[in-house]
N, C-alpha and C positions, 0 to 999 in steps of 0.2 A: 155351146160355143161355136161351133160349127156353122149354126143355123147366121148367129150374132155379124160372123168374118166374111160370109159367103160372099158379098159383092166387095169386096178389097179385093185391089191388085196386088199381087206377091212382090212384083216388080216394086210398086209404090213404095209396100209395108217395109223392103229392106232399103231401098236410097233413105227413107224418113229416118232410121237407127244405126243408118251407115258410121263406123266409130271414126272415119280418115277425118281429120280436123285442116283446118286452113292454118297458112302461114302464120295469120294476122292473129289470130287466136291465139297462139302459142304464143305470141309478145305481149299479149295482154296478161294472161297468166304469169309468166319469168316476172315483168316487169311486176307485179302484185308483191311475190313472194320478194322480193329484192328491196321493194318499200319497206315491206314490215322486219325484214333483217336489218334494214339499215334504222328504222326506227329504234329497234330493240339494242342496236351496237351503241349509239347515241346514248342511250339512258344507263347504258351497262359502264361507259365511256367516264360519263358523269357521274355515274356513284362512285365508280373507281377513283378517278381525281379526287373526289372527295374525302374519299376513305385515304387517301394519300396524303392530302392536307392534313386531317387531323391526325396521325400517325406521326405524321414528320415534326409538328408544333415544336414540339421538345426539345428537338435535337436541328432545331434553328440555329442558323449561327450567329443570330443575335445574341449577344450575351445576357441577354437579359430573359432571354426565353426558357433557356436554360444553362444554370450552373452547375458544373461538376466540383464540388469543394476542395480545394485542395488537391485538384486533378484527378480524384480517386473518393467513390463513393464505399470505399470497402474499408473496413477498420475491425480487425478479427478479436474474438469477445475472449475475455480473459476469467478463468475460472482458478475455485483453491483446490487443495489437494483429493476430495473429495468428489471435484466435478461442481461444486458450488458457482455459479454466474456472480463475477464480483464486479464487471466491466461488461455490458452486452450493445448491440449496436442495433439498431433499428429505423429503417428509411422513414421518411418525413417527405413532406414537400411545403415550397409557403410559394405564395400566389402575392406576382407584385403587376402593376399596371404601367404601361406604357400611355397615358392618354394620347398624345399624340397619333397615334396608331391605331386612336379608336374608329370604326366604322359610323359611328353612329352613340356619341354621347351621351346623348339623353335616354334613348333608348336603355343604351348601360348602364346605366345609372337607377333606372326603374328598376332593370333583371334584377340588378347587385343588392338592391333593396327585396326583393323580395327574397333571394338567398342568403342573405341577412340583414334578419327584421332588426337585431342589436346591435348593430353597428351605428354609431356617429355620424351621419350620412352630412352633414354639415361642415365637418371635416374634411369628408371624402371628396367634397365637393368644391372645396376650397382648394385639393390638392391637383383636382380635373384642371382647376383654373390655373392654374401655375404650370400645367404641361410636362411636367418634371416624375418619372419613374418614381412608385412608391410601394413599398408592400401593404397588402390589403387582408391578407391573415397567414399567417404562419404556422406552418404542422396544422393541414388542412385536413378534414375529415376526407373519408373517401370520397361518403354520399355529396357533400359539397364539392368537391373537386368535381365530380362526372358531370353536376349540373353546370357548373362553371364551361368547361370543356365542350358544352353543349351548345351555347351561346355564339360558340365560332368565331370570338370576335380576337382580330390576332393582336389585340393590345392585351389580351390578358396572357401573362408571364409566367407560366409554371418553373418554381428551381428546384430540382430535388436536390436533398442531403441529407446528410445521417444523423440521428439525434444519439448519444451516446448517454444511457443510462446506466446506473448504477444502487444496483438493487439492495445493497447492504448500507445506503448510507454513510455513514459517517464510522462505520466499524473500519475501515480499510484506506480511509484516507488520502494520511499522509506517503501511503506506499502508492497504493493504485495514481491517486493524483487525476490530472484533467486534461482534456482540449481542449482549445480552442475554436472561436466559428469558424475556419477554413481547416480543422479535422486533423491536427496538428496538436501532436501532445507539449505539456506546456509545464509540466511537473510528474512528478513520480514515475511510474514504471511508463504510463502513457507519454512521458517525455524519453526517456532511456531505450527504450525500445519502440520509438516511433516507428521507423521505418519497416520494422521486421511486422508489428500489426495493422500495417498497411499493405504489405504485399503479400502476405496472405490469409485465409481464409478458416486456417485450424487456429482452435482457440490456445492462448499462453497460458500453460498450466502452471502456478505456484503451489512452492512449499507449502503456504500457508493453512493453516485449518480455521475456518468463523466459526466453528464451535469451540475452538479454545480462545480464541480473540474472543469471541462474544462474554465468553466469562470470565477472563483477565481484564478488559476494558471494565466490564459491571463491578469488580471488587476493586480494582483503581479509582473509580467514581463513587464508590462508595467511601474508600477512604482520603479522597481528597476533600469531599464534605465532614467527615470525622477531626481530620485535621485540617480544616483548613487551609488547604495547599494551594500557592499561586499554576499549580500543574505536576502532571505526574509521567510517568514511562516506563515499559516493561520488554523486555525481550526473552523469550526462550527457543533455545537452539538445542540441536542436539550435537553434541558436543565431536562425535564423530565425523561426519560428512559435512557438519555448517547450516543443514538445514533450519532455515528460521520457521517455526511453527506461528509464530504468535510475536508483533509486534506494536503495540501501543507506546501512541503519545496523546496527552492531552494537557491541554484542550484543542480536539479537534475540529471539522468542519465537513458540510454533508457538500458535496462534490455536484452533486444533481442542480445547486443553486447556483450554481457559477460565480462564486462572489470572491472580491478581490481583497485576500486577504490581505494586510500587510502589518496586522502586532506581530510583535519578533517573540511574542508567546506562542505565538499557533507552528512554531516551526516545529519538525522530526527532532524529536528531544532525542531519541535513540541516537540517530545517525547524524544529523545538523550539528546538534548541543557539543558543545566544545566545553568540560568542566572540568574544577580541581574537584577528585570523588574521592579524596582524603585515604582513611586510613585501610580501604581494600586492597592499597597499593604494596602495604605491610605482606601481603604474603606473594608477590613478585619479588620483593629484596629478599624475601629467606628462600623462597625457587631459584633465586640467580646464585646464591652462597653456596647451594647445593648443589648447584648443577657446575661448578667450579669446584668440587671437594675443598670451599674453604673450610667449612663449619659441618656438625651433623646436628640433629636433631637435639640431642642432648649437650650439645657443645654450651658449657656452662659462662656466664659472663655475671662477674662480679662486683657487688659497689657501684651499682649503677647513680649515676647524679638523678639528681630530681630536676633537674635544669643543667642544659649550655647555652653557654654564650656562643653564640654565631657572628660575627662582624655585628652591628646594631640591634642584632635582634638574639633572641631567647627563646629558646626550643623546652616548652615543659610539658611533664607528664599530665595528660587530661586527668588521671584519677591518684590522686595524693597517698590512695590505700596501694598501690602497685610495691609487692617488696622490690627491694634495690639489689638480690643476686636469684636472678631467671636463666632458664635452658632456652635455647633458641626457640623450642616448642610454647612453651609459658610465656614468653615474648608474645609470638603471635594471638596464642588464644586471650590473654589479655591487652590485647593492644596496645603493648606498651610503644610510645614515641622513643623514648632516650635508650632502648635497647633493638628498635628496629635502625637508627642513625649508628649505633657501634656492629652491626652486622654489615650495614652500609658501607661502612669506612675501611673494613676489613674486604668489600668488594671493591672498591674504586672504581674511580669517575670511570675511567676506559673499558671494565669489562662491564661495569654496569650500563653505561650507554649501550651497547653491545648486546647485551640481554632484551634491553627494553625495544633494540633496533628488530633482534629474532622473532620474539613476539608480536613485533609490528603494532605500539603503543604509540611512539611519541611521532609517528609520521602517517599522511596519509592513507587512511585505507583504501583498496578499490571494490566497487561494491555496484550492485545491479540498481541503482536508480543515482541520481547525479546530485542529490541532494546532500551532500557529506561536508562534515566539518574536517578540521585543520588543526591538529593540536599546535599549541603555541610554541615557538619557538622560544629555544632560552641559552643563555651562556653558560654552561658546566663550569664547575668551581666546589672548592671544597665546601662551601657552605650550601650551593645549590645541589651536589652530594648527598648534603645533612637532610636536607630538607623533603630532598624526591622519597630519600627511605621512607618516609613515613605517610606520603601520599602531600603532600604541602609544597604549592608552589611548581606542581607537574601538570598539567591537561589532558585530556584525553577525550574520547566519544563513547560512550557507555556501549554501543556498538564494536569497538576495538578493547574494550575491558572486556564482554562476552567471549571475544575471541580469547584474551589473555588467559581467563582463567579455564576456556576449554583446552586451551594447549598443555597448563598447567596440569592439569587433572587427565586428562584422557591417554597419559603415554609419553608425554612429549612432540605430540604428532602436528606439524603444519595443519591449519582447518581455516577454511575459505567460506567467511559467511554466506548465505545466500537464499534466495526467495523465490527462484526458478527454479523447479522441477527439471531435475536431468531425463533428458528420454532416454536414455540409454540402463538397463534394470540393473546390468553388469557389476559386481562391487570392484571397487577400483584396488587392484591389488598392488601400486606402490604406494605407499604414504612416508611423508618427508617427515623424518625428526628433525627436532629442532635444539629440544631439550635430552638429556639424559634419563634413560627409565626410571632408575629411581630416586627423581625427584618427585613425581605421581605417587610413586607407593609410598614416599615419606612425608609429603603437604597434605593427601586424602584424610589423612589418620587426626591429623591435627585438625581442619575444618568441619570435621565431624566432633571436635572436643568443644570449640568455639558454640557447637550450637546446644551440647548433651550437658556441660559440665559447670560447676555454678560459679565459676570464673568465668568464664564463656560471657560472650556480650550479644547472643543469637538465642537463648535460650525458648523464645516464645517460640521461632518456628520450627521448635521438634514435630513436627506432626507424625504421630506413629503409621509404620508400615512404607514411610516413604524416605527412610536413613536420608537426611538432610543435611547437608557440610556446606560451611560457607563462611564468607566473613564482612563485618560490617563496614561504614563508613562514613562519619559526618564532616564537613567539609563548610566551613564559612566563606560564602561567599563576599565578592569586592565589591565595594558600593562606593564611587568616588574615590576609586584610587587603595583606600579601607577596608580592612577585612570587615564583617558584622558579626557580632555573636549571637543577632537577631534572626538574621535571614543564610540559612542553611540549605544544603543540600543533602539528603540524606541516602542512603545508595546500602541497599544488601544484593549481594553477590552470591549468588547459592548454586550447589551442584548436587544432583542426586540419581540415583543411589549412590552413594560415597563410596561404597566397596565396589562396585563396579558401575561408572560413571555413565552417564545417559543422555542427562541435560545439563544445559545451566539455565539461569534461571537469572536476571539481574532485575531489580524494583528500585526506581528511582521515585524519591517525593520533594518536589522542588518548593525552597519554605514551607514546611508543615508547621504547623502551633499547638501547643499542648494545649488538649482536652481533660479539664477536672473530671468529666462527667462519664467518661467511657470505662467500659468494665473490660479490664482483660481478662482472659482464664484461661489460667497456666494446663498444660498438658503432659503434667507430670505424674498425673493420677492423683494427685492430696485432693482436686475440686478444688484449689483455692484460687480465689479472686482476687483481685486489684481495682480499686475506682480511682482512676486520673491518672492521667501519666505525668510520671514519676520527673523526667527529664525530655527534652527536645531535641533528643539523638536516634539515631540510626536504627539503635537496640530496640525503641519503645514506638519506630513510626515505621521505618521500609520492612522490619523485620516482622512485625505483626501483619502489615499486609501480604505480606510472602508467603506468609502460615497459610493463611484464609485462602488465598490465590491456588496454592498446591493443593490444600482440604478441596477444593473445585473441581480444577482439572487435572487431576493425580489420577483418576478411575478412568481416564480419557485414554491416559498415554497408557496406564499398564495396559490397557484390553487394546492399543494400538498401534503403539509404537516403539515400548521397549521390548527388543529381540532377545530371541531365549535361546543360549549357545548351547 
C-alpha cells in the first residue's frame, strides 16, 4: 500500500475528504427531508379525513342517515322466574337511499346490483327516478352492510334500531304484549312498563315460570279441542304473596308477527274478560255470613222452596234432587241456589256490598299491565241481593276471583296479584287482614268436601297427593240482551293443599260442548269409566281440565315452590 500512495500529497488526500460542507448543501438536504414530510402529512391528512367521513356517516344529522327510534336504542330484555328470555332486544340496521344525494347514479345502481343479485332492480330504478328517500333492505346482514359502507356514496342511509324478539312465542302473549316501530310498548307489560325498560339496561324479572305456562297452555289446548270451546283461561297464584306463576288465555297470538289483532276473542280472558262466573260466587256469600257471626257452618235452614219469585223473574234450584232442609255447609257443597239467596238475605245488601268491596270483586283492580276489565256496575235491591248470592247477574275478572278466593282461604290476608318479581328476598312481615281467621278454617273444610264427597260437584279433580278444594261454576251467558242455555261459561276455582293453602288455581272454558266420545276416569280407585259427558257444566268440562292440569304441573310446585315450615 505504501508502495500504491507514495506519490499523493497528504495535503491533497485530506482537502479531497475534508467533512466541512458548504452553506448551499445544507438547503439542499433540509429542503429533501421537508418534501418528503410534507408528502407523507398529505396522505396521512387524507386517510384521516377519510376515516373521519366514514365514521361520522351515521351520526349525520340528516335524519335520514341515521335514526335513533324512539330516541333511545335501548329496550332491556325481560326474563321469567327462572332467568328464561321471554322478551330480548337485538340491534338491527335497514339501509334506505337518498338518490338525490347520489354521486353517481348509475354507477350505483350497478354496485347495488351486484350486492344484490335478488333484488327487483326495476323497481329500484323506478324509485331513482322519483328522487324520493326509500328503504332498500331492512335488518341488513353485516357482510352486506360493510360492502355497502364501502361504496362511500353519502346517499346511502344507515338507521339503526332494535328488533325486539320474542323467544317463547305465543306462550306469554297477552302478558308480555308488543312495540311498536318507534320502540314503544303498545300492550302488556311492554306497554305498562315502557318507560322503566327503556332506561335501563337490567332485565325485568317476572313471577312467571314457561315450564308451568308451557304445560297449562298444552292441556287448555287440549281441552278446548275436546270440547269444543270458543276459548279458554287459566291463572295460578300463590295464594300468599300474589305471585302469578302461570297465566293463559286463549286463543292467543305469537307477538314476533306484529299483527293487528282486533277479534274481541283474542283479548286477556284472565284480566280483560268481564264475566257472570255464576255459582263460585256461593262460597263468598257463606265467607261474608261468617265473617259477620251471622251463621256457622252447621247453622241449619229449613223448607227450603224449590223456586222464588223475585219481581218478574224466578230463582230455581239447578238440580230438582237438592233436599229442601241443608246446613250452611251442604248448601255450598251442593250448590244449592235457593239456600245460598236465604244466607244472602240474612247478610244484607249493606254488609254484603261491603264484603264484596274488602275482597275487591265488584271494582277495579290495579294490576301490573293496563289491560284490565271493569266489573259492571249495578243497582243493589233486594232482588239484586237474591241474585248476587248465587253468582247471577254480578261480574267480575277471573283475575279478581283468583284473588277472592286467595283471601278466602289463606287467613283472611289482603294479597296483591302480581307478575313482577319483587327484588327485595325479605318476607314482608306485615300482612292486612281483611277477613276473620276463622272464616279459612271453616270454608277449607267444606271445598275439600265439594271435591272428595258424592255430593260434591268437583269430584273428578281429586287428583291424589295434591288435597284439592274448590268450587264449581256454570254461568249462561247473554246473547242479545238473553240469557243462553246453549252458550256457557264454565269456571272451577281450586285451591290446594286445603289444609294448608298454597295456590289457587282458576280454569275457565268459554262455551264448551258436550263430547259423546270422551272417556273420563274417575280417580276414586274402582277404575271406573265414563264415555260422554254426561251434562254441559262446570262439573264435567273446567273441572276435568283442572284435574289433568295439576296431574302436570303438581311435581313442578312441590320440588319448587311450596315451602316447608
Amino acid at each position: 500500500m505504501n508502495k500504491l500512495y507514495s506519490n499523493i500529497d497528504p495535503k491533497s488526500y485530506v482537502n479531497d475528504f475534508s467533512t466541512k460542507r458548504s452553506k448551499s448543501n445544507i438547503n439542499i438536504e433540509f429542503n429533501r427531508v421537508a418534501l418528503i414530510f410534507f408528502i407523507f402529512f398529505i396522505i396521512y391528512l387524507i386517510y384521516s379525513i377519510h376515516l373521519i367521513h366514514l365514521g361520522s356517516r351515521a351520526k349525520a344529522l340528516d335524519p335520514y342517515k341515521f335514526l335513533d327510534v324512539g330516541g333511545s336504542l335501548n329496550r332491556a330484555d325481560i326474563i321469567d322466574i327462572n332467568g328464561k328470555y321471554l322478551a330480548k332486544t337485538v340491534s338491527s340496521t335497514n339501509i334506505g337511499i337518498k338518490p338525490s344525494e347520489a354521486i353517481n347514479k348509475k354507477k350505483l345502481l350497478l354496485n347495488l346490483k351486484y350486492i344484490f343479485p335478488d333484488k327487483n332492480f326495476n323497481e329500484i330504478e323506478n324509485k331513482f327516478k322519483k328522487n324520493k328517500f326509500f328503504y332498500l333492505e331492512k335488518n341488513i346482514s353485516d357482510e352486506k352492510y360493510e360492502q355497502l359502507m364501502k361504496l362511500g356514496d353519502k346517499s346511502i342511509k344507515p338507521e339503526k334500531k332494535i328488533l325486539r324478539v320474542y323467544p317463547q312465542k305465543n306462550l306469554f302473549s297477552h302478558l308480555i304484549g308488543q312495540i311498536d316501530s318507534d320502540n314503544i310498548g303498545i300492550s302488556g307489560i311492554e306497554k305498562s312498563k315502557n318507560n322503566l325498560l327503556r332506561e335501563t339496561k337490567i332485565p325485568l324479572q317476572l313471577t312467571l315460570d314457561s315450564d308451568i305456562q308451557f304445560l297449562v297452555r298444552k292441556e287448555l289446548l287440549r281441552f278446548n279441542n275436546i270440547f269444543q270451546t270458543k276459548g279458554s283461561a287459566a291463572i295460578l297464584m300463590n295464594i300468599d304473596n300474589g305471585n302469578i306463576l302461570s297465566l293463559v288465555s286463549l286463543p292467543d297470538f305469537d307477538p314476533n308477527k306484529r299483527e293487528n289483532i282486533k277479534d274481541k276473542n283474542y283479548i286477556n280472558k284472565i284480566t280483560k274478560g268481564v264475566y257472570e262466573l255464576g255459582s263460585v260466587f256461593k262460597t263468598f256469600t257463606l265467607a261474608a255470613a261468617l265473617d259477620e257471626n251471622l251463621i256457622d257452618v252447621d247453622t241449619k235452614f229449613i223448607d227450603l222452596e224449590k223456586s222464588i219469585d223475585c219481581g218478574k223473574n224466578t230463582i230455581r234450584e239447578y238440580d230438582k234432587k237438592i233436599p229442601k232442609d241443608l246446613t250452611a255447609e251442604e248448601i255450598l257443597i251442593r250448590s244449592g241456589n235457593i239456600g245460598s239467596v236465604r244466607i244472602g238475605q240474612k247478610i244484607g245488601v249493606e254488609k254484603f256490598k261491603q264484603f264484596l268491596t274488602k275482597i275487591n270483586l265488584i271494582n277495579k283492580i290495579e294490576f301490573d299491565i293496563d289491560e284490565i276489565g271493569i266489573p259492571i256496575p249495578f243497582k243493589w235491591g233486594k232482588c239484586k241481593l237474591a241474585t248476587t248470592s248465587f253468582g247471577h247477574g254480578i261480574t267480575t275478572t277471573p283475575l279478581q276471583l283468583a284473588k277472592g278466593y286467595a283471601i278466602v282461604t289463606n287467613g283472611g290476608f289482603d294479597v296483591n296479584p302480581t307478575i313482577i318479581k319483587k327484588k327485595s328476598k325479605k318476607l314482608i312481615k306485615y300482612k292486612k287482614r281483611v277477613l276473620k281467621e276463622n272464616v279459612s278454617k271453616k270454608i277449607n273444610p267444606i271445598l275439600r268436601k265439594i271435591v272428595t264427597s258424592k255430593e260434591g260437584t268437583a269430584n273428578l279433580a281429586d287428583v291424589k297427593g295434591y288435597e284439592i278444594g274448590g268450587k264449581t261454576g256454570t254461568a249462561e251467558k247473554i246473547v242479545s240482551g238473553i240469557y243462553s242455555n246453549q252458550k256457557k261459561i264454565n269456571t272451577f276455582a281450586s285451591v290446594f293443599p286445603i289444609s294448608n293453602p298454597e295456590f289457587v288455581l282458576v280454569v275457565i272454558l268459554d262455551e264448551p260442548k258436550i263430547n259423546s266420545e270422551y272417556i273420563y276416569n274417575y280417580r276414586d280407585g274402582s277404575n271406573f269409566k265414563l264415555k260422554g259427558s254426561p251434562r254441559n257444566t262446570s262439573g264435567w268440562t273446567s273441572v276435568e281440565a283442572t284435574g289433568h292440569i295439576i296431574e302436570k304441573i303438581g311435581p313442578i310446585l312441590a320440588t319448587k315452590y311450596i315451602e316447608i315450615n
